[in-house]
Backbone as ProteinMPNN parsed JSONL, in Angstrom:
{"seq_chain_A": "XXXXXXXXXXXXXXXXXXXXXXXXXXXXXXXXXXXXXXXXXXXXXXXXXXXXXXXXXXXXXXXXXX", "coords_chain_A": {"N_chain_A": [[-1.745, 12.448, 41.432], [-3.964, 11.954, 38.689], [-5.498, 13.512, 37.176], [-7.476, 16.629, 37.443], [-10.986, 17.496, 37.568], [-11.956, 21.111, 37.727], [-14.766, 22.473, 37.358], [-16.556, 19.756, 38.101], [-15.496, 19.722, 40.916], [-15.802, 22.072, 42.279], [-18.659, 21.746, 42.054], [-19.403, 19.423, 43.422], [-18.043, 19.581, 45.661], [-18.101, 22.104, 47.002], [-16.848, 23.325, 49.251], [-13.969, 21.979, 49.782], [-13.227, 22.909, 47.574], [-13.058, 25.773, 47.798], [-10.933, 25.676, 50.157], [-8.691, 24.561, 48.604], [-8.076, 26.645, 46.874], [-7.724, 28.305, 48.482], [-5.45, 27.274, 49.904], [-3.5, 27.404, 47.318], [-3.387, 30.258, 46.757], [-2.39, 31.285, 48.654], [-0.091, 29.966, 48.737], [1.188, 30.713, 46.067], [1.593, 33.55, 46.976], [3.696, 33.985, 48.808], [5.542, 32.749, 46.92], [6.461, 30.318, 46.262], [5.089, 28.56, 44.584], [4.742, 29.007, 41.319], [3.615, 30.294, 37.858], [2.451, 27.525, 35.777], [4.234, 26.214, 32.963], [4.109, 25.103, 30.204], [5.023, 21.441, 28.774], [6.945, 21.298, 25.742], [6.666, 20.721, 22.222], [7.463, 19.716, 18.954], [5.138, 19.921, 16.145], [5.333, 17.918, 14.458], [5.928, 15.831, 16.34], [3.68, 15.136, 17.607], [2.314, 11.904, 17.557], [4.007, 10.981, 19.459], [3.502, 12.186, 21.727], [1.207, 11.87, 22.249], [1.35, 9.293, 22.781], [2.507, 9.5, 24.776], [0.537, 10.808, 26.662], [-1.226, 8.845, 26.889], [-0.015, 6.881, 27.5], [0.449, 7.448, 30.829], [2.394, 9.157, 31.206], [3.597, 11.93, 31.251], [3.749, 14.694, 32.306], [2.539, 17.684, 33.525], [1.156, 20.378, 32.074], [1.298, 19.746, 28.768], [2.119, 20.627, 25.469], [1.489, 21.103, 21.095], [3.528, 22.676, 18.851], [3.29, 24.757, 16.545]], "CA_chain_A": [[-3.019, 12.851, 40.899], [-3.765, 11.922, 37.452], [-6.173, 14.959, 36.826], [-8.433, 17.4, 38.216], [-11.729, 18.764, 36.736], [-12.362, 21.665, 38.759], [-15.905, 22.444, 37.568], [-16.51, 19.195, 39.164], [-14.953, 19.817, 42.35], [-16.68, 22.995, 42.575], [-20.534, 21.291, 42.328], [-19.358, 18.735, 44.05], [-17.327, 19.467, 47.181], [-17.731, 23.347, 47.237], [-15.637, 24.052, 50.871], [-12.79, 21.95, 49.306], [-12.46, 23.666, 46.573], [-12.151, 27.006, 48.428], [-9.806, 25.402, 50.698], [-8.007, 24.02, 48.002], [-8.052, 27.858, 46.15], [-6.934, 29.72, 48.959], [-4.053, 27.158, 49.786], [-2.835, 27.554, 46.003], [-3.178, 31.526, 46.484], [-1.016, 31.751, 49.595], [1.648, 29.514, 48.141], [1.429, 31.847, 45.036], [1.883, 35.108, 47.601], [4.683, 33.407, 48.911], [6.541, 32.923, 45.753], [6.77, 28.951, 46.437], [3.984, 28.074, 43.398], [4.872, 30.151, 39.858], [2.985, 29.976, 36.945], [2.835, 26.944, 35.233], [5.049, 26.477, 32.115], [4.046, 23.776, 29.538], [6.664, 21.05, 27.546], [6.416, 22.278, 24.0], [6.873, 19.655, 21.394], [6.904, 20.686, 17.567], [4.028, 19.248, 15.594], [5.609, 16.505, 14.148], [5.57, 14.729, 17.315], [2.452, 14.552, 17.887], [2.293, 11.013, 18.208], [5.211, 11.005, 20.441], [3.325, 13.128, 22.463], [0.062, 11.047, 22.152], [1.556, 7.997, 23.715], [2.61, 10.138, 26.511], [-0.9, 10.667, 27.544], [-1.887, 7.34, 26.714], [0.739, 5.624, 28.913], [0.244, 8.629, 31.728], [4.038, 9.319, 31.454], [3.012, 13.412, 31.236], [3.7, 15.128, 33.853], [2.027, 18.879, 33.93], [0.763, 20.272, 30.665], [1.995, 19.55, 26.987], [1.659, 21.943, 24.165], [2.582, 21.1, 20.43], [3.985, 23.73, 18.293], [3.126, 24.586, 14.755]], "C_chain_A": [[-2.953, 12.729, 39.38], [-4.81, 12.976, 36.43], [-7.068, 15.824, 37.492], [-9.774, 18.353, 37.289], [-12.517, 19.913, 37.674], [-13.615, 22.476, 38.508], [-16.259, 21.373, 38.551], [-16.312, 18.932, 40.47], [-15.989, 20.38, 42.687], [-18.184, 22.756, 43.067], [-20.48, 20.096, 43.014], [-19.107, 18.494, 46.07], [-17.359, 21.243, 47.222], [-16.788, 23.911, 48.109], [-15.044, 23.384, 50.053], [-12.581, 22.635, 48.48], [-12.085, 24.723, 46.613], [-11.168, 26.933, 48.975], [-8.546, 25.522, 49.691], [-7.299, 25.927, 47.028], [-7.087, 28.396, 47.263], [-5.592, 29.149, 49.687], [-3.273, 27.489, 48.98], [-2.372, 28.916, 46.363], [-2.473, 31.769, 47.3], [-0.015, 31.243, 48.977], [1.886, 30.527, 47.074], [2.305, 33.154, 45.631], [2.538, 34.418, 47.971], [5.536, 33.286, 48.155], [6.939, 30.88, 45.914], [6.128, 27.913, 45.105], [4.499, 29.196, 42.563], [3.569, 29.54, 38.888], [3.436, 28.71, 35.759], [3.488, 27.102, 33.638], [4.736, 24.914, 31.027], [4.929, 22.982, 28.783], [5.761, 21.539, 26.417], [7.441, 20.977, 23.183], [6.892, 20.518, 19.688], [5.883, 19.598, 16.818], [4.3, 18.027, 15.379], [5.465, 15.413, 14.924], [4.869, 14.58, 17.965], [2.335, 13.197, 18.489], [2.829, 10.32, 19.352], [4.262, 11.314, 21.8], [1.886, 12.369, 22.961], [0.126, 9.943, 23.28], [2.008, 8.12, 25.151], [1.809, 10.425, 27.186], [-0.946, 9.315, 27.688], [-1.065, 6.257, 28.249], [1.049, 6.737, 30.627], [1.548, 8.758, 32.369], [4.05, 11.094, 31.656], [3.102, 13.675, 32.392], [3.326, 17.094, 33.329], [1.495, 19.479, 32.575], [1.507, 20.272, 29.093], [1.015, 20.536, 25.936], [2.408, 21.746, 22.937], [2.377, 22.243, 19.403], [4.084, 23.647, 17.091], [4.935, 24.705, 14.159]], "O_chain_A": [[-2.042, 13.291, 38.771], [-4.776, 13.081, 35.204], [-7.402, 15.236, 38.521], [-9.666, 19.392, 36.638], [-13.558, 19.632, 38.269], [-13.777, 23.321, 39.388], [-16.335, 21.702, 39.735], [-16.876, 18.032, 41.092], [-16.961, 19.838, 43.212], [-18.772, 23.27, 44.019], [-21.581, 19.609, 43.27], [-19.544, 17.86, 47.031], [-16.259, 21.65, 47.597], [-16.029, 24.831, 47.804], [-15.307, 23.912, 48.972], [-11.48, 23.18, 48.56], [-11.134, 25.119, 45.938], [-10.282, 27.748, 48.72], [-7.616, 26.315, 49.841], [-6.122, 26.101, 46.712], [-5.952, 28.824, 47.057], [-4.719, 29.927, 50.072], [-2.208, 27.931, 49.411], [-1.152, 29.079, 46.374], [-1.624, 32.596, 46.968], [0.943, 31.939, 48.642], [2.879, 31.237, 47.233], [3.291, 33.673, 45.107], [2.129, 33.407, 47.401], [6.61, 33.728, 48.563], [8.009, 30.513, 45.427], [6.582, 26.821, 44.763], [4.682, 30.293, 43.091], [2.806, 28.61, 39.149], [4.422, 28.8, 35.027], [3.221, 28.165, 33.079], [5.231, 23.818, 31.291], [5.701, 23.61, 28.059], [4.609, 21.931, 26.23], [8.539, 20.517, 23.497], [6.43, 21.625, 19.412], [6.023, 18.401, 17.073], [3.717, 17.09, 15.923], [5.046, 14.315, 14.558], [5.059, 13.948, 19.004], [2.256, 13.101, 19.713], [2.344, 9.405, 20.017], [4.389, 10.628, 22.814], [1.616, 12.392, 24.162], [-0.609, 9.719, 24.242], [1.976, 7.41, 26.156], [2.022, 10.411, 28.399], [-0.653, 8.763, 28.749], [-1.327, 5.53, 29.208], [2.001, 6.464, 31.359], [1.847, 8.58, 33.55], [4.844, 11.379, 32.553], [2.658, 13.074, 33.37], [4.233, 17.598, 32.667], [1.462, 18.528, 31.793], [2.29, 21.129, 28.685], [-0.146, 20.912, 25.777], [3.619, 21.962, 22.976], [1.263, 22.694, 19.135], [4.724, 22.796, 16.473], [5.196, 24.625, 12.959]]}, "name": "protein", "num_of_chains": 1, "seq": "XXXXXXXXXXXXXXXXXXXXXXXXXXXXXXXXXXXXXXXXXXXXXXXXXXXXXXXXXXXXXXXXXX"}
């Protein structure tokens, strides 16, 4: 999956997106899903970090750091 906008889902496919909610929330109660955790970059590499969208090498969310 290369993204998800889940307003969109929502006005789009409403039942999936409950589905899709209350699979997430069992795996959660389960302990199998945690809270995501973003890479952390420091500012400077920004561009670094740029081309990692660009070439959709990114995998889960990026965050850079003053």
């Amino acid at each position: 999956m290369i993204g998800l906008n889940i307003g969109t889902l929502i006005q789009a496919a409403p039942q999936i997106f409950g589905e899709v909610m209350g699979e997430m929330s069992a795996l959660l109660a389960a302990g199998v899903l945690g809270p995501g955790r973003p890479t952390t970059y420091e500012l400077a590499e920004g561009p670094k970090v740029l081309a990692e969208l660009e070439a959709r090498a990114a995998v889960g969310k990026l965050a850079l750091l003053p």
